[in-house]
C-alpha positions in Angstrom: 108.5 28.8 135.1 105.4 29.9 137.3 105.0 33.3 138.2 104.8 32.7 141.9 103.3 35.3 144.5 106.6 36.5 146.4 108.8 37.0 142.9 111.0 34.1 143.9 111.2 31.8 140.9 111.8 35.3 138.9 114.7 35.8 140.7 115.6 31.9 140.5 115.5 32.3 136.7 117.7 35.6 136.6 120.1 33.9 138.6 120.5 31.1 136.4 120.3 33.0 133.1 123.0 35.1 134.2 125.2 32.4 135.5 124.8 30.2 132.0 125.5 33.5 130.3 122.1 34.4 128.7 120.9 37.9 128.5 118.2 38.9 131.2 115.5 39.5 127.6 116.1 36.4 126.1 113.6 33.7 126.0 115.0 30.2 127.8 113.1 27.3 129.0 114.9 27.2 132.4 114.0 23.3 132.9 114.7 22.0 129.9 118.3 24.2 129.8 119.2 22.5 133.4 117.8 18.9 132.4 120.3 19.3 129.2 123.4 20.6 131.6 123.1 17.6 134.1 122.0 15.1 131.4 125.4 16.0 129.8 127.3 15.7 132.8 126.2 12.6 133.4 127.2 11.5 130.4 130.9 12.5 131.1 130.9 11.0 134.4 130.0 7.6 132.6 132.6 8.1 130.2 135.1 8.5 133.0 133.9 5.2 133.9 134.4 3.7 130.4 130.5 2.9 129.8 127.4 4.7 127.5 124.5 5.1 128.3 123.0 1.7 126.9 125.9 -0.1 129.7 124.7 1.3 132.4 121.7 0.6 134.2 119.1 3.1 136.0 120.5 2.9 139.8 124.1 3.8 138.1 122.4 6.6 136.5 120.3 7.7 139.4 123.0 7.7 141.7 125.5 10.5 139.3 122.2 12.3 138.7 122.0 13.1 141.9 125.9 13.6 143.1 125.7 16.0 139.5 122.4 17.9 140.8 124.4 18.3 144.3 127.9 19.5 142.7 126.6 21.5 140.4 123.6 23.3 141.5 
C-alpha cells in the first residue's frame, strides 16, 4: 500500500493484519489478501445457490461482490 502523508493507510493495514491474524512484522500484500477473502466468499455464496463460477454470469457475480464487500468489510 502507499505510504500516504497523514499515516492513514498504515493504520488501515495494521488494522487488517491484526484482524486476519498476521503479526504487525510480517510481510502481506493487503490487496491481494482482501481480493482472495471476498473472491472466496463469493464462491460460497454461489454454492449456496447450487452454481460455479462457469454458471453464473458477471451481473450475478457483481451483485454478491458487492453485498460480500458490504458484510464483510
Amino acid at each position: 500500500m502507499e505510504k500516504s502523508n497523514n499515516g492513514k493507510t498504515e493504520k488501515i493495514e495494521k488494522y487488517i493484519k491484526t484482524l486476519a491474524g498476521f503479526k504487525e512484522d510480517e510481510a502481506v500484500n493487503i490487496p491481494k489478501y482482501l481480493y482472495n477473502f471476498l473472491h472466496k466468499k463469493v464462491e460460497k455464496e454461489l454454492k449456496k445457490r447450487g452454481k460455479e463460477f462457469s454458471d453464473s454470469n458477471l451481473e450475478e457475480m457483481d451483485e454478491i461482490w458487492n453485498e460480500v464487500k458490504k458484510s464483510s468489510i
